[in-house]
C-alpha atoms as one frame of an Amber mdcrd trajectory, in Angstrom:
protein
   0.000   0.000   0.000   2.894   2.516   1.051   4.630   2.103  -2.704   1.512
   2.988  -4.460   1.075   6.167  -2.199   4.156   6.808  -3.165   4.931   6.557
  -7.048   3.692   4.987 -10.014   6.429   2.608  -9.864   9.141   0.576  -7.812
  12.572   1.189  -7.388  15.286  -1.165  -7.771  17.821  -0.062  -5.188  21.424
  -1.591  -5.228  22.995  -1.272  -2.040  27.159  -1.477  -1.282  28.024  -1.681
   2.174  31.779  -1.942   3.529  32.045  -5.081   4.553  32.387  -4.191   8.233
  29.752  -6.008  10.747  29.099  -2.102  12.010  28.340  -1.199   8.723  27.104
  -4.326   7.219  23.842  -4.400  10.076  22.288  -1.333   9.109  22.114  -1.678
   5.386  20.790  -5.101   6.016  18.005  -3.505   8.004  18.071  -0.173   5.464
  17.381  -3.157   2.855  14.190  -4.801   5.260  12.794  -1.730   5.116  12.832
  -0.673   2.038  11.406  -4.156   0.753   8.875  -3.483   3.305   7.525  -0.131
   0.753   7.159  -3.342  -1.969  10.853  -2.027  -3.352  13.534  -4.725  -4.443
  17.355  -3.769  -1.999  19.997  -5.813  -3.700  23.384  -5.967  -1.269  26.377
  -6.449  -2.492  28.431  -8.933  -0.490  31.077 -10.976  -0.478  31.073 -15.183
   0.320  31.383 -15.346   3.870  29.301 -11.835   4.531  26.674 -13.396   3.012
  26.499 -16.384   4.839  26.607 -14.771   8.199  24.011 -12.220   7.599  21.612
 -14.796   5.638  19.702 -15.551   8.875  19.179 -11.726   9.559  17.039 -11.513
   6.508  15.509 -15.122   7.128  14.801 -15.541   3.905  17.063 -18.462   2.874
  15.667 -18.055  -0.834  17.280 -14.991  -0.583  20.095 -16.163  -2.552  18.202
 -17.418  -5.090  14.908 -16.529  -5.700  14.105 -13.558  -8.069  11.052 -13.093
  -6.838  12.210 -12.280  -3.052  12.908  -8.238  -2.259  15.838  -8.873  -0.682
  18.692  -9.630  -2.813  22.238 -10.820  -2.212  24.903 -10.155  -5.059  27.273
 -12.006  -3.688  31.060 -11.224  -5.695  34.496 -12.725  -4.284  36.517 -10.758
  -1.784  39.679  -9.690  -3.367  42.069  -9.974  -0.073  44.660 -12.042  -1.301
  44.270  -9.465  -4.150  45.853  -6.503  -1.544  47.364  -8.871   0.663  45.366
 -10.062   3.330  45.060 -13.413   5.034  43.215 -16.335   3.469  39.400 -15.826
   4.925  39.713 -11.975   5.968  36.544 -10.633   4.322  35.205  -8.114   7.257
  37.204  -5.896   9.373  36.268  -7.961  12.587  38.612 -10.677  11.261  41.315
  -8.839  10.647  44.620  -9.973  12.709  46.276  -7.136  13.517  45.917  -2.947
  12.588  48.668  -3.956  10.271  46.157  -4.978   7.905  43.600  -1.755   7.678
  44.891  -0.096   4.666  44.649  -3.567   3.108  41.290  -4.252   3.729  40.372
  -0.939   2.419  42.746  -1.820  -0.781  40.462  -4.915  -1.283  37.156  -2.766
  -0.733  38.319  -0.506  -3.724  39.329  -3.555  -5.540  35.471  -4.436  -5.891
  34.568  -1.429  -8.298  35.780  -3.496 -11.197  33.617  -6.542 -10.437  30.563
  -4.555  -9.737  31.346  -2.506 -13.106  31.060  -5.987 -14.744  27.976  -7.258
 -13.311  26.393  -4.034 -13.697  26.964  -4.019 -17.291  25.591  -7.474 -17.665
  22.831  -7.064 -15.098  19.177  -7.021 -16.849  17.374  -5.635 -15.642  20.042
  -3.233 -13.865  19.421  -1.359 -10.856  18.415   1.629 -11.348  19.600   3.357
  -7.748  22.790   3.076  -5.975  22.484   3.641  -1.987  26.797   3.663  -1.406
  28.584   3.466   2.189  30.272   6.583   2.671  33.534   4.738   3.117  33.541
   3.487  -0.622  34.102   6.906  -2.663  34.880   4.922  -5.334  31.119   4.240
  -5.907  30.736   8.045  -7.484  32.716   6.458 -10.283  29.841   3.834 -10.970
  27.065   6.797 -10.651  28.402   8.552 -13.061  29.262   5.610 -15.143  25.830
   4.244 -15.221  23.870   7.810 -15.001  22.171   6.570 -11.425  21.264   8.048
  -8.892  23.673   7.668  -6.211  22.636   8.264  -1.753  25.329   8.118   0.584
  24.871   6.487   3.527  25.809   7.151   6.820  25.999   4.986   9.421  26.886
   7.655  12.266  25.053  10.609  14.115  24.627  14.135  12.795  26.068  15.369
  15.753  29.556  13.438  14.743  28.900  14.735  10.853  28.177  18.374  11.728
  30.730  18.867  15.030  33.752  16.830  12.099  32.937  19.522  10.083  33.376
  22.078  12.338  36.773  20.505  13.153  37.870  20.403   9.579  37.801  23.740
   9.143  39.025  24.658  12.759  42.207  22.399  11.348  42.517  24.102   7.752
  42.743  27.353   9.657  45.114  26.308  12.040  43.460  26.324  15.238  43.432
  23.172  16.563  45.792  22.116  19.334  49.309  19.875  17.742  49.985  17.319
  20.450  47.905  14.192  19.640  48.281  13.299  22.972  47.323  17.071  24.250
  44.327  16.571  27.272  43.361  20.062  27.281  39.904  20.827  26.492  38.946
  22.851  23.387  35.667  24.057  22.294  33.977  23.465  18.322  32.657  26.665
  17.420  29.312  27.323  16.384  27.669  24.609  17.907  23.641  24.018  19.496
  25.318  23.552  22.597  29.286  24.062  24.044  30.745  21.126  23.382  34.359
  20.643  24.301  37.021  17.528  23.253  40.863  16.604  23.358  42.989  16.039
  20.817  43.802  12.416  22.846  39.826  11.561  22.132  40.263  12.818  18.655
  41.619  10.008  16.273  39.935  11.521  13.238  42.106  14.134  13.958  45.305
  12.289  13.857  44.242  10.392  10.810  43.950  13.348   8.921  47.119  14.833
  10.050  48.856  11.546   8.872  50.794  12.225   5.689  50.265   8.661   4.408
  46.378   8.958   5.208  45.679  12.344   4.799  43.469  12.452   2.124  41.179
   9.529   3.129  38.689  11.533   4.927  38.872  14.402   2.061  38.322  11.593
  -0.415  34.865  10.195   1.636  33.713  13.968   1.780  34.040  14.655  -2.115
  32.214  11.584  -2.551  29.649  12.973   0.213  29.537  16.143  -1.831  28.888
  15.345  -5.767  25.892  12.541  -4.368  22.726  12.898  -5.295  21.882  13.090
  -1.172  22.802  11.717   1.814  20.688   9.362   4.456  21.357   8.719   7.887
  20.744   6.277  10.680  19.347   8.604  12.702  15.913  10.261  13.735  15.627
  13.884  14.287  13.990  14.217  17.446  17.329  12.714  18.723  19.657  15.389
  17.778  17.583  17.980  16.057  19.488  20.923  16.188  22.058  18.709  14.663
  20.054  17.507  12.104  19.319  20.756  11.014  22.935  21.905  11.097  23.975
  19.331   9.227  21.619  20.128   6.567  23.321  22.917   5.982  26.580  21.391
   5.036  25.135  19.158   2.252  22.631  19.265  -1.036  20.218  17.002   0.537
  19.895  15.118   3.984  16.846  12.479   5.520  17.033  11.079   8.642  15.234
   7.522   8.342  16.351   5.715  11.535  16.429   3.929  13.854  17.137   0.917
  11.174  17.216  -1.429  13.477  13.274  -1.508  15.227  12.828  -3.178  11.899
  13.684  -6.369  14.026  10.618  -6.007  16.659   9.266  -9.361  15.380  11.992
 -11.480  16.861  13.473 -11.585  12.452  17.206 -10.616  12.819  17.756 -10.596
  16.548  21.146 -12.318  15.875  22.345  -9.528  14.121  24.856 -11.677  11.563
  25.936 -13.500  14.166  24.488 -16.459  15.906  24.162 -16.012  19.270  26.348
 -17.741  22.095  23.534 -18.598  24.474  20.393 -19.368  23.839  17.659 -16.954
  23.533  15.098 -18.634  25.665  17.724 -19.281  28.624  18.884 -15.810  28.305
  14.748 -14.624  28.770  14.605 -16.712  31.126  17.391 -15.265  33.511  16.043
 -11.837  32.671  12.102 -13.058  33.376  13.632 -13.506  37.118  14.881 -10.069
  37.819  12.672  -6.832  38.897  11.877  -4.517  36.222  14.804  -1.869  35.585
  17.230  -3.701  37.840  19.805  -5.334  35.439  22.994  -3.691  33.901  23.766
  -4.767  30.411  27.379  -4.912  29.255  28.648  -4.802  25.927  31.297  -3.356
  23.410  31.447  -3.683  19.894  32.792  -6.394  17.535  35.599  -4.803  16.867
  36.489  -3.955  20.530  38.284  -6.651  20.865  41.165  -5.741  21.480  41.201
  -4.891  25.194  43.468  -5.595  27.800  42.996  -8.329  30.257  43.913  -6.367
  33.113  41.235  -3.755  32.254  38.966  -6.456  31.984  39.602  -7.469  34.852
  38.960  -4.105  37.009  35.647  -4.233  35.005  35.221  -7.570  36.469  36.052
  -6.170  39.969  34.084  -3.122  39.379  30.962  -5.001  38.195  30.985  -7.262
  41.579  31.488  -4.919  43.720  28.638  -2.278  42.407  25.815  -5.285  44.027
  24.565  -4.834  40.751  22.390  -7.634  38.558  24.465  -7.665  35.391  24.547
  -9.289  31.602  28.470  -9.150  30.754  28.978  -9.929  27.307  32.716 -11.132
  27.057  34.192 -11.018  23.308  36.424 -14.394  22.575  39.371 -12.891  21.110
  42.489 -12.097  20.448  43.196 -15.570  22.071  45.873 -13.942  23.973  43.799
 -11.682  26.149  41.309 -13.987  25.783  42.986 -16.960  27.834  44.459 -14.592
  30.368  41.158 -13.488  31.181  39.661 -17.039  31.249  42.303 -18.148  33.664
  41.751 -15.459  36.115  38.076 -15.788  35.804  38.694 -19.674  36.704  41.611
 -19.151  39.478  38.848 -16.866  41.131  36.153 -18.447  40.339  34.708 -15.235
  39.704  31.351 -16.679  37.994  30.692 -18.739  41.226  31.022 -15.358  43.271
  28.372 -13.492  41.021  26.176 -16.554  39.733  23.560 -15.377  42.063  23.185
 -11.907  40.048  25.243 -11.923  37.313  24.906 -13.909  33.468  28.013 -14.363
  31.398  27.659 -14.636  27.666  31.198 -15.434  26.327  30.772 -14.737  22.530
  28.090 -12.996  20.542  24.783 -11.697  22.524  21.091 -10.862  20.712  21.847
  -7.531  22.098  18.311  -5.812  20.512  16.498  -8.670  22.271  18.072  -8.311
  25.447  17.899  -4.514  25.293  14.230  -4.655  25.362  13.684  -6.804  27.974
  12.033  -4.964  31.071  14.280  -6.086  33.615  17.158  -3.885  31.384  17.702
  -1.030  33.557  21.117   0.152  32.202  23.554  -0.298  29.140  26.816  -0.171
  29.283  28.420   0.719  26.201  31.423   1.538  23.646  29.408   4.002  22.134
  29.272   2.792  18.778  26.366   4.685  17.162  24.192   1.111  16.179  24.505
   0.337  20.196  23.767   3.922  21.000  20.719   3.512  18.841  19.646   0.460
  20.214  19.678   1.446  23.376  17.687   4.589  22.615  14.903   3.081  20.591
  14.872   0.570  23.896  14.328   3.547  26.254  17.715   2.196  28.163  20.334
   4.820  29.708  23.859   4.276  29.208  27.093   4.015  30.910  29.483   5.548
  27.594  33.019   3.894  27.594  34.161   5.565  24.252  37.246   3.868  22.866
  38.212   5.381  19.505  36.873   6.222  16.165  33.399   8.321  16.255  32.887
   7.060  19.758  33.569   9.883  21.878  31.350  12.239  19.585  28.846   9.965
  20.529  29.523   9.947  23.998  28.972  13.896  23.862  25.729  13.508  22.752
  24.278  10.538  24.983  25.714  12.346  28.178  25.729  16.072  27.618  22.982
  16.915  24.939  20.555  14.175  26.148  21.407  14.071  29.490  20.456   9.736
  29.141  23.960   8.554  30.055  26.712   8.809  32.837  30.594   8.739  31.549
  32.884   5.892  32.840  35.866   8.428  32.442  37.918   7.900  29.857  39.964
  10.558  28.342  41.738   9.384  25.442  41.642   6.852  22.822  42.123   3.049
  22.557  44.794   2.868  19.061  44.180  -0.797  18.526  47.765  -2.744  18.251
  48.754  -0.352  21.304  46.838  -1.135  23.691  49.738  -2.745  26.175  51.584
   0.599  25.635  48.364   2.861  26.656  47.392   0.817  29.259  44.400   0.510
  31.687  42.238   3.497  31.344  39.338   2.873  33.605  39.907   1.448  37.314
  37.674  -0.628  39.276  36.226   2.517  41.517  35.143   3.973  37.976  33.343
   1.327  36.944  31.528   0.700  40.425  30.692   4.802  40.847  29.641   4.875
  37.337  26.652   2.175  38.060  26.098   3.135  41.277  24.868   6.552  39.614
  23.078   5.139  36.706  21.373   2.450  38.625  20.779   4.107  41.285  17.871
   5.830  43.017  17.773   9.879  43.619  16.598  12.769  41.408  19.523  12.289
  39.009  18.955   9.244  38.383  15.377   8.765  38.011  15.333  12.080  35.346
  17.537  10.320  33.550  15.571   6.888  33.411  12.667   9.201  32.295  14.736
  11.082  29.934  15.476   7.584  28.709  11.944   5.944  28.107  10.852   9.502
  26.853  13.319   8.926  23.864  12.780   5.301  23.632   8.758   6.223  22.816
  10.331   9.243  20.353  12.479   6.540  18.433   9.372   3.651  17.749   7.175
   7.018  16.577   9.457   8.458  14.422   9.779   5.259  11.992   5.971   4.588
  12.659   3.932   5.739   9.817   3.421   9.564   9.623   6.738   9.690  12.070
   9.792  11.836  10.669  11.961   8.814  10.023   9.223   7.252   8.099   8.424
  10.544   6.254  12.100  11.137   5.377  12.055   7.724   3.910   8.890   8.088
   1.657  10.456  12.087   0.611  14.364  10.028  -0.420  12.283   7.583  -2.296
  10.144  10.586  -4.013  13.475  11.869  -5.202  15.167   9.352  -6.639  12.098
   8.798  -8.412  11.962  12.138  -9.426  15.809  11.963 -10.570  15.035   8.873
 -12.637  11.853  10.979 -14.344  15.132  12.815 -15.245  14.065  15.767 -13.240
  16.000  18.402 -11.085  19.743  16.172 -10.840  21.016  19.034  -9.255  20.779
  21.797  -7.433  19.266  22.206  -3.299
């Protein structure tokens, strides 16, 4: 019904993801979506991707059926290509930093593949809906006279407040040190937000002689698209949103992505999960409403320490707090050292009365939006911050690099839904034995104690919470903004194809 509202006909949309799990899990959901206005979302993926994201759609004719909305082009990975390991085909199985630029090297190596299949494809999409990290994908616009969205998998308040940096940088106004821990302010701002350059890796990249036109490159792809959508929902960050706006030729904010998933379809998030769901209910079915702490960070978090680990361990057990700790399985190194102290202490004995370990993956969105989920605590990348938002859920932020800290701003400061751990600079993954522990035990403990705790502060931020939580299902609800913004991109591109207005505001 919402298709023939909206046009006289469908839209084939072909969308290219980097193949990073972060990435990868909201175009998978951008793709549910728009199959659910009766369009056809083709992904481009490569072998493995596809295999560990084909229960996320559950639709295992997927893959083959041309009748199904959701399409997988599945094209080889060309690692060995650029020099990667044998079976490195997202970043979350990459060995080492070493290998970044490599990975990236492969990414671009896929333009040439797609240029083929494109050329033989019949009927041919007629849209392209391009990651913001592949700028190469301008080339195929232009190639192919699509239409060409970027899409961007990060908050307005990290697009607009980058900008803002940018040109504090071109002018010369930013602090040198990289490891400088004095506060500066971005100009021109909603609010008066402040950062370090030691939270500031974007920074650093860009100052990087070998990588210093990587972020220029993603911008002038940014630029010369036909518009840009983001994971995001106005009433979130609004004066951001509109901010933002002002920076680009066109801008719709169509998320949160994810609440696609509310009927139990992709809770496993391209990953199965390492408990099972109905156990992991169960646990939560036997604690009082708003009284468990959820912990979790990112796939590719990793990388942490043992040792701070372990003063999260410490920190956790002492805070007499009910607790889901997600524990990641690698790198085997930290991985083992953790399991032996966790063994040697028998640490899951001393909290088995309160607290669930889930070493692996976790159905995070599930668990989120279970009532007895008082509390997240999070590496504020922007699909958990999201999640946790749309679940009405405030956070504890432990930023550890890339946007994270941006995001942190936003959760704690703007919203006023979050308490900070205290960190103060940046995880640099393959470093992390050099930087050290950055949050101690008494953190950890203080920071819950806050969030979960009773008082004035902490119950207007619980309401703060749920108030946004109610904001994020209405806005992709029909006649919400998110759901608008969706039905106005889709009325461009339509009008684009009619070969009306390609340019111009």
């Amino acid at each position: 019904m919402a298709s023939q509202r909206e046009g006289d006909y469908l839209i084939h949309f072909l969308l290219v993801p980097l193949m990073s799990q972060s990435h990868l899990i909201p175009f998978v959901d951008l793709a549910k979506l728009l199959a659910g206005r009766g369009h056809t979302a083709t992904i481009l993926l490569t072998p493995r991707n596809a295999i560990r994201l084909l229960p996320s759609v559950a639709a295992k004719e997927s893959l083959a059926d041309s009748n199904s909305k959701i399409q997988f082009l599945v094209l080889p990975f060309p690692g060995k290509e650029a020099g990667l390991p044998d079976g490195c085909e997202n970043m979350d199985s990459l060995p080492s930093p070493d290998f970044i630029s490599k990975f990236f090297d492969a990414s671009n190596l896929l333009q040439g593949p797609l240029e083929d299949w494109l050329d033989a494809a019949d009927p041919r999409p007629n849209c392209l809906i391009c990651d913001i990290c592949l700028p190469w994908t301008a080339d195929l616009g232009l190639r192919f006279n699509l239409p060409r969205i970027v899409f961007h998998g990060i908050s307005c308040f990290t697009l607009l407040c980058s900008h803002k940096l940018k040109k504090l940088k071109v002018m010369g106004k930013l602090p040198q040190a990289a490891d400088n821990t004095e506060p500066f302010q971005v100009p021109d701002l909603p609010d008066e937000i402040s950062f370090t350059m030691a939270q500031m890796p974007e920074l650093q990249l860009s100052a990087d002689k070998k990588d210093g036109g990587v972020l220029d490159r993603f911008k002038a792809a940014e630029m010369t698209a036909d518009g840009v959508i983001v994971n995001t929902f106005e009433e979130l960050e609004s004066g951001y949103v509109k901010g933002y706006r002002g920076v680009v030729k066109r801008l719709w904010c169509i998320g949160p992505v994810s609440i696609c998933n509310t009927n139990g379809v992709g809770i496993h998030r391209g990953n199965e999960s390492s408990i099972d769901e109905s156990l992991c209910l169960e646990w939560l079915d036997s604690r009082s409403p708003g009284s468990v702490l959820y912990v979790c960070f990112g796939s590719i978090c990793r990388h942490i320490l043992a040792t701070q680990l372990l003063e999260l361990a410490i920190g956790l057990e002492s805070s007499g707090c009910s607790f889901i700790w997600v524990i990641k399985k690698d790198p085997e190194v930290y991985s083992r050292e953790l399991e032996s102290w966790l063994r040697e202490e028998k640490y899951e004995e001393r909290v088995a009365g309160r607290g669930l370990i889930i070493k692996g993956w976790a159905p995070q969105v599930l668990i989120l939006s279970h009532h007895a989920v008082g509390g997240f605590m999070s590496h504020c990348g922007w699909n958990s911050i999201l999640e946790g938002a749309a679940a009405g859920v405030p956070m504890i932020t432990w930023p550890m690099f890339a946007e994270q800290f941006y995001n942190e701003k936003l959760v704690v400061q703007v919203n006023q839904t979050g308490v900070g751990v205290g960190v103060e600079r940046c995880m640099t993954w393959g470093k992390e034995e050099e930087i050290g522990v950055l949050v101690r035990r008494d953190a950890v403990k203080l920071a819950i104690e806050r969030l979960m705790g009773g008082g004035g502060e902490g119950e207007e931020r619980r309401r703060k919470a749920c108030e946004m939580g109610e904001l994020a299902k209405g806005a992709v609800e029909e006649g919400g903004s998110s759901y608008k913004n969706m039905s106005l991109m889709i009325h461009h591109v339509r009008t684009l194809l009619n070969g009306i207005d390609r340019s111009g505001r």
